[in-house]
C-alpha positions as CSV (number, residue, x, y, z in Angstrom):
1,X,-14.1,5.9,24.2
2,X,-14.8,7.4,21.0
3,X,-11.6,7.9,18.7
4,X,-11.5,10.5,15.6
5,X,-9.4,8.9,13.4
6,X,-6.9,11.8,11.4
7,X,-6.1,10.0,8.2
8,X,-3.0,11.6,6.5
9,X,-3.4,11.0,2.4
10,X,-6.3,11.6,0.5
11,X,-5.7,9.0,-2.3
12,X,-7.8,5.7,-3.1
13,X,-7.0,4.3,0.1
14,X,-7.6,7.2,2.4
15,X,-10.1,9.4,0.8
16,X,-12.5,6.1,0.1
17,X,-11.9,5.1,4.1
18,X,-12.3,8.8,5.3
19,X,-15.7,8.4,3.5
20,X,-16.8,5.0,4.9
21,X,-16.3,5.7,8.3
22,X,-18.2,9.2,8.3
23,X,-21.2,7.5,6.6
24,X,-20.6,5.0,9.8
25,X,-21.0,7.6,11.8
26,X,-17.3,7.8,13.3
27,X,-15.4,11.3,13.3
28,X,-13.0,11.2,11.1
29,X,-10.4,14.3,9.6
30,X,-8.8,14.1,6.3
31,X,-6.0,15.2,5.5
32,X,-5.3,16.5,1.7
33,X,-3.3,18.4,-0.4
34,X,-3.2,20.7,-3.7
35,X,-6.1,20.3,-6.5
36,X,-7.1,17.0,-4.3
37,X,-7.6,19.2,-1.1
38,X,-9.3,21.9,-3.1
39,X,-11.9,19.1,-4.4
40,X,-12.7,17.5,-1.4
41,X,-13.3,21.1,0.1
42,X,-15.8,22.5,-2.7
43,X,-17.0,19.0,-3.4
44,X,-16.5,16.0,-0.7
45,X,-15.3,13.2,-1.4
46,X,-17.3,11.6,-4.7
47,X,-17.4,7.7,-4.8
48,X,-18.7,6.1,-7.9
49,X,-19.8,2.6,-6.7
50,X,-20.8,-0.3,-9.3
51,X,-24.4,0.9,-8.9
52,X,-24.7,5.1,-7.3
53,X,-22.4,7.8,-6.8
54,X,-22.5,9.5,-3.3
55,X,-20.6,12.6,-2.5
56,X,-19.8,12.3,0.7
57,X,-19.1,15.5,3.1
58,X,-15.9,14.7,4.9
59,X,-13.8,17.4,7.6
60,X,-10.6,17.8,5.8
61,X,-7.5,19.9,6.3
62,X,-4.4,21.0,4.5
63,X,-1.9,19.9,7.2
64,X,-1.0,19.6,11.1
65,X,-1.3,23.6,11.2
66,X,-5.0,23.2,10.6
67,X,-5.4,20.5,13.3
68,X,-5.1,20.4,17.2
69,X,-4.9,16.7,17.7
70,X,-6.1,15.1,20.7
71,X,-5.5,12.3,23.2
72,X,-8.2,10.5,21.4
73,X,-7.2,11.0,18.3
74,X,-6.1,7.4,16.4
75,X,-3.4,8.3,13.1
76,X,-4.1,6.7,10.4
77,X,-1.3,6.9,7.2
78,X,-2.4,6.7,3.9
79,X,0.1,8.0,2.1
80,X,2.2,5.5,-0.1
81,X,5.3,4.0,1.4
82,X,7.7,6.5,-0.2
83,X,6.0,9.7,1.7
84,X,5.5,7.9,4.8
85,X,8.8,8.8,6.8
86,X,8.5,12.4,5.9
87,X,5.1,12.2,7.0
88,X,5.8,10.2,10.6
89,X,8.3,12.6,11.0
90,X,6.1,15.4,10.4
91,X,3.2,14.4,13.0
92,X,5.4,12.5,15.7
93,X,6.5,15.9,17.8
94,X,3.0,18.0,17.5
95,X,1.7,19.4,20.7
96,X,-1.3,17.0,21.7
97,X,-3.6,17.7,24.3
98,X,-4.6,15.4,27.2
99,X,-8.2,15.3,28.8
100,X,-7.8,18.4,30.4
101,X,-7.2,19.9,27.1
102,X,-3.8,20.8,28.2
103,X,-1.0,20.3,25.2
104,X,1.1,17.8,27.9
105,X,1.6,15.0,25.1
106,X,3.1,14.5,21.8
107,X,1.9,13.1,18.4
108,X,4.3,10.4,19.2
109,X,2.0,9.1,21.9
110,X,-1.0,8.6,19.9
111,X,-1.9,5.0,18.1
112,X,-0.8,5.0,14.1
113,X,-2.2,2.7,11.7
114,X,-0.2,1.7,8.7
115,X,-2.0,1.3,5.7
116,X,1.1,1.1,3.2
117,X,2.2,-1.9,0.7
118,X,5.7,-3.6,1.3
119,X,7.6,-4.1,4.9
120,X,9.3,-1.0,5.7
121,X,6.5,1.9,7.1
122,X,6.0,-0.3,10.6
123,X,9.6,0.3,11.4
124,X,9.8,3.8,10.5
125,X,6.7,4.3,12.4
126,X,8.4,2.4,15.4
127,X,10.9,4.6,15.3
128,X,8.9,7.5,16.6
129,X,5.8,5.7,17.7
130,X,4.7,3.4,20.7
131,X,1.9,2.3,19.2
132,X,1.9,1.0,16.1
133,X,-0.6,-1.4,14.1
134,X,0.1,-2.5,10.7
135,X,-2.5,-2.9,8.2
136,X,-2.8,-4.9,5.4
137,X,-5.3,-4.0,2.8
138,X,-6.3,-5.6,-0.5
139,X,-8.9,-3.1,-2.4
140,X,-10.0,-2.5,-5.8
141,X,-10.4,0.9,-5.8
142,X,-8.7,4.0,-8.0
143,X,-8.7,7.8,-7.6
144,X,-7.2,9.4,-10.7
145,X,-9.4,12.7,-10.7
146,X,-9.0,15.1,-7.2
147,X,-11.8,14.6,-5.4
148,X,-12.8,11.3,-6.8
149,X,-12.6,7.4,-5.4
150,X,-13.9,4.5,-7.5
151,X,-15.1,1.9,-5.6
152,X,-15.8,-0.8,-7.0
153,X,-17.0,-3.7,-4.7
154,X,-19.9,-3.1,-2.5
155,X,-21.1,-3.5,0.4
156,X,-18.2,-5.2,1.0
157,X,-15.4,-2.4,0.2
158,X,-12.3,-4.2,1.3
159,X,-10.3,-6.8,2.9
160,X,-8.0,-6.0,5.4
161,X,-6.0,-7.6,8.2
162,X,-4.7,-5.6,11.4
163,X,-2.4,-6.5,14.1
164,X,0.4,-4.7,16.7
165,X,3.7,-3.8,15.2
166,X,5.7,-5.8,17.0
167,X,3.5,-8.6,18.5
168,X,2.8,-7.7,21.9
169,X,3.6,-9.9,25.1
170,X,-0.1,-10.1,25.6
171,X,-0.4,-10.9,22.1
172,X,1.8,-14.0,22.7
173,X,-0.2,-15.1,25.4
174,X,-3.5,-14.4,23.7
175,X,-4.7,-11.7,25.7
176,X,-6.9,-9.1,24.3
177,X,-5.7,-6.1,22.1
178,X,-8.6,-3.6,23.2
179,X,-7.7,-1.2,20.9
180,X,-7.1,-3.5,17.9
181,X,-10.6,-4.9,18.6
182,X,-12.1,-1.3,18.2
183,X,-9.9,-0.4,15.1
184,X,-10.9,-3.4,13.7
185,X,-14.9,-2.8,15.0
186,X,-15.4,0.4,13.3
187,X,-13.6,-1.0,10.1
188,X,-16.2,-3.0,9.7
189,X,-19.0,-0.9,10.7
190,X,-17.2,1.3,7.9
191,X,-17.8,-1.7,5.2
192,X,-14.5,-3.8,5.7
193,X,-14.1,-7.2,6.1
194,X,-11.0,-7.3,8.9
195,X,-9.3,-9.9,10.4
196,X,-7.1,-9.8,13.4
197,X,-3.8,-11.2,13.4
198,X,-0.3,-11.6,15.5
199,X,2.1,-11.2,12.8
200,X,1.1,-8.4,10.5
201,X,4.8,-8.8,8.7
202,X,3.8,-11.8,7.8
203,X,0.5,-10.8,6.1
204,X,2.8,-7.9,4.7
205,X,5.0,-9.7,3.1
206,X,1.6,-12.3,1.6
207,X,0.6,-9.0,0.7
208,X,4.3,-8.0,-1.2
209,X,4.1,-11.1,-2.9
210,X,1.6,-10.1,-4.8
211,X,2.2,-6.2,-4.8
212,X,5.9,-7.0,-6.9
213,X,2.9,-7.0,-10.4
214,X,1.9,-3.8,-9.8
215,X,4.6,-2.2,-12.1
216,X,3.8,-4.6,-15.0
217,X,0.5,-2.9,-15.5
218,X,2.7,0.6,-16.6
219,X,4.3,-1.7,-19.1
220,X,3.6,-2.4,-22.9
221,X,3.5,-6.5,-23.9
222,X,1.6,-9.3,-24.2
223,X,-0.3,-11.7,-21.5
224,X,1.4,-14.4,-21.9
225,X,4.8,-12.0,-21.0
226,X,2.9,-10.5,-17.8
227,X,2.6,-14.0,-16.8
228,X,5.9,-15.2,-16.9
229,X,7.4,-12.2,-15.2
230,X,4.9,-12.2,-12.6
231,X,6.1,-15.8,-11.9
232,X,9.8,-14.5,-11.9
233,X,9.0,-12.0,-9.6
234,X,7.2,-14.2,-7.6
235,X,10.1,-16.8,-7.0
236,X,12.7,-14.7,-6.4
237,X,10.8,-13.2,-3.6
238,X,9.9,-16.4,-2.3
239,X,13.4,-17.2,-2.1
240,X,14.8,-14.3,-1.0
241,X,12.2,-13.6,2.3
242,X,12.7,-17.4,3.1
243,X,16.4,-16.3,3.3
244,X,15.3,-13.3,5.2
245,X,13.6,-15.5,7.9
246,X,10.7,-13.3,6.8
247,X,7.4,-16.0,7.0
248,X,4.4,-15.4,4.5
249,X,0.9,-15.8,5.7
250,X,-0.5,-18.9,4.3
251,X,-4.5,-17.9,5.3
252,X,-6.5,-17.4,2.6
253,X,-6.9,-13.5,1.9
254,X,-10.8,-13.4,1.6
255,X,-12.8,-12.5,-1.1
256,X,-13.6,-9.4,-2.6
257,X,-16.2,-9.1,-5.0
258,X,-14.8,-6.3,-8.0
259,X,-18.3,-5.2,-10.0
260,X,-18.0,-3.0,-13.6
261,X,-18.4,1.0,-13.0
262,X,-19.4,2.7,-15.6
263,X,-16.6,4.4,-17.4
264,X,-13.8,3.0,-15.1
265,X,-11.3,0.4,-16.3
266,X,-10.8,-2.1,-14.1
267,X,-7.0,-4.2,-13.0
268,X,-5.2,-1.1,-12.9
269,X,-2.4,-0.9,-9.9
270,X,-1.9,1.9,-7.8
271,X,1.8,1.9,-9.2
272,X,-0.1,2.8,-12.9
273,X,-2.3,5.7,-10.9
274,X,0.6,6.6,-9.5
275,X,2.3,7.0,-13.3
276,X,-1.0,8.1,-14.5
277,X,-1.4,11.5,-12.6
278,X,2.7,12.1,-12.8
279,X,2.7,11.3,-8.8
280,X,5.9,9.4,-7.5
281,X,6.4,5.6,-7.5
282,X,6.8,3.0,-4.7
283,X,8.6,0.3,-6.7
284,X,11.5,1.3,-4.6
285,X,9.5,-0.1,-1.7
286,X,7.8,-3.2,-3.5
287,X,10.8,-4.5,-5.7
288,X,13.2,-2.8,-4.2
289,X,12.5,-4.4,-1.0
290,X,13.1,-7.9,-2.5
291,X,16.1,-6.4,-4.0
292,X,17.5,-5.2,-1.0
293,X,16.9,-7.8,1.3
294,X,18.1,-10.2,-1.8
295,X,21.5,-8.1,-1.7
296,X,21.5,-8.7,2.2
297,X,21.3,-12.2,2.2
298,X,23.2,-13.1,-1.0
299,X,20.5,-14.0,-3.2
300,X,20.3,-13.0,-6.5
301,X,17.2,-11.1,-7.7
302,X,17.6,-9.9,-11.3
303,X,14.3,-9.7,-12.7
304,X,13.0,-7.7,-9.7
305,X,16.2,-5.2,-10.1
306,X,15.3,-4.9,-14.0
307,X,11.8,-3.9,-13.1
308,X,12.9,-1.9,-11.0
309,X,15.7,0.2,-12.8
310,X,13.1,0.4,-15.8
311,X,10.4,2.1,-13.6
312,X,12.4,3.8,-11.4
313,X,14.0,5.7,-14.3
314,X,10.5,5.9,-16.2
315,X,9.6,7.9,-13.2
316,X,12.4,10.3,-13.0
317,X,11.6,10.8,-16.2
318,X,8.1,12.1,-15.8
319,X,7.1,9.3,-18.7
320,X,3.3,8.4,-18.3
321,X,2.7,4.7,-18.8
322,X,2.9,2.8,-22.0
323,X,6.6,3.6,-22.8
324,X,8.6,0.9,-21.9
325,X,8.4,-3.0,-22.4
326,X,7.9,-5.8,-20.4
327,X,10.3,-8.0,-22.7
328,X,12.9,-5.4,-21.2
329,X,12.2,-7.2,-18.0
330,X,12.7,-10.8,-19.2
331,X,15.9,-12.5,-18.6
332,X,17.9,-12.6,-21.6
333,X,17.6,-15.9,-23.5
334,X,20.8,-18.2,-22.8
335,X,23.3,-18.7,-25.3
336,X,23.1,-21.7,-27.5
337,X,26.7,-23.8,-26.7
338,X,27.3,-26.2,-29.8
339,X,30.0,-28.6,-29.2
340,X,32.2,-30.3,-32.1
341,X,34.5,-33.8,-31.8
342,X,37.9,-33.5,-33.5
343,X,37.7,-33.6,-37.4
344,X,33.9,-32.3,-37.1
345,X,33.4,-29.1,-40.1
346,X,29.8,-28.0,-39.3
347,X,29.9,-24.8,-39.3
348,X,29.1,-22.7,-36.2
349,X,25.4,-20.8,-35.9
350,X,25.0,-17.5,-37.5
């Protein structure tokens, strides 16, 4: 059977994968939108890789009204976390049509592949969706300018891990997933290194662990700071998804070799791309999440709420990066408590 994956959100995740699998051969629509869309059309999709550019001729659209979806058809979301119920809503109820080419089904029976950061886009997805297959994917790349994905590792682009959201009775019984075997298949022939797993949450929330940084990069201080609140952040998630009864892959998560391109600066998040080009954040959906789940199950989260009031009100602001600090972040220092026997005159501290 051969799907054509329709992947909704042309940013550094979707445009870069709508370009690997076309140069695999696989048919493949993109989805776009606004100077992005207009790009892609007049353009492709340009990749800068650590040694060539390519310009890669992709079938992209500006929406479902542009697209009749069939029953082959695999969804693939690419949007960030924070567009991606709109979006599920959007494409769940569009008339589908079967092998006769009659429009009998509904977006809501096709497979959907969830590409986003944090825990929550499986379940909204599940809502509407049968068949739903988390993915969790760690690449370097950035897309800043419409039209435009740097990609810096090669041939190797990413690392990714896929499995059924929820596990499957025949995945508890260690029968095969066809369908994740071929998702996972033309990954690869697309260039990325996949792994397939029983409990995507888990790999999710490995995933979230590490995703909680992302805002620090928006942020104005020294190393040393980054470090420590990254550690903060860190712990308090720890404790809070062990609370949760939320378990954390322990597999190692591959490697991924990140080369210079020229005229790109590498270690920047997608939450500073996403304050960058003035687009909306997710720290509502990487914080947040620990903060919410910390509210749920009494555990206190504070540095992850501070980070998260800061950006969130950095981006209602419209504020680019580089406005706020990361000592704002820091837990205050503790008061110093001096304590004097009867008859003792030193005097208190100033």
């Amino acid at each position: 059977m051969t799907h054509r994956y329709v992947i909704i959100g042309a940013g550094a995740i979707g445009a870069l994968l709508a370009a690997q699998l076309e140069l695999a051969g696989h048919p493949v629509v993109l989805v776009a939108r606004g100077n992005n869309l207009a790009a892609i059309r007049e353009n492709g999709v340009t990749v800068r890789r650590p040694r060539s550019t390519e310009r890669v001729r992709v079938p992209v659209v500006g929406g479902p009204e542009e697209l009749q979806l069939g029953h082959e058809d695999v969804l693939v979301l690419a949007t960030k976390t924070q567009d991606a119920e709109q979006v599920l809503g959007r494409w769940a109820w569009l008339p589908v049509s079967d092998q006769h080419g009659q429009p009998t089904l509904l977006g809501a029976d096709l497979p959907v592949l969830t590409f986003q950061n944090g825990l929550a886009t499986e379940d909204y997805a599940l809502r509407r969706f049968g068949r739903v297959y988390g993915v969790s994917i760690a690449v370097a790349a950035s897309y800043l300018t419409p039209g435009e994905v740097v990609s810096p590792s090669y041939p190797i682009i990413g690392v990714a891990w896929l499995g059924r959201h929820p596990a499957t009775l025949d995945d508890r019984f260690g029968r095969r997933d066809v369908a994740a075997e071929q998702y996972a298949h033309d990954l690869r022939e697309a260039g990325y290194d996949v792994g397939l797993v029983e409990d995507i949450r888990s790999y999710k929330a490995r995933k979230l662990l590490v995703n909680l940084a992302n805002g620090l990069g928006v942020l104005i201080g020294t190393d040393e700071e980054r470090e420590l609140v990254r550690g903060l952040l860190a712990d308090e998630a720890r404790a809070v998804l062990a609370a949760a009864g939320i378990e954390v892959a322990q597999a190692s998560p591959g490697h991924l070799v990140v080369e210079e391109v020229s005229g790109h600066v590498r270690g920047r998040s997608s939450t500073y791309q996403s304050f960058a080009r003035g687009a909306s954040s997710e720290v509502d959906y990487l914080n947040g999440e620990i903060v919410q789940l910390g509210r749920r199950h009494g555990v206190a989260t504070p540095v992850n709420e501070r980070l998260q009031r800061l950006l969130g009100a950095q981006a209602a602001a419209g504020l680019p990066p580089g406005v706020n600090k990361l000592a704002d972040v820091l837990p205050p220092p503790s008061p110093v408590i001096m304590h004097f026997l009867p008859g003792d005159h030193a005097e208190a501290p100033r």
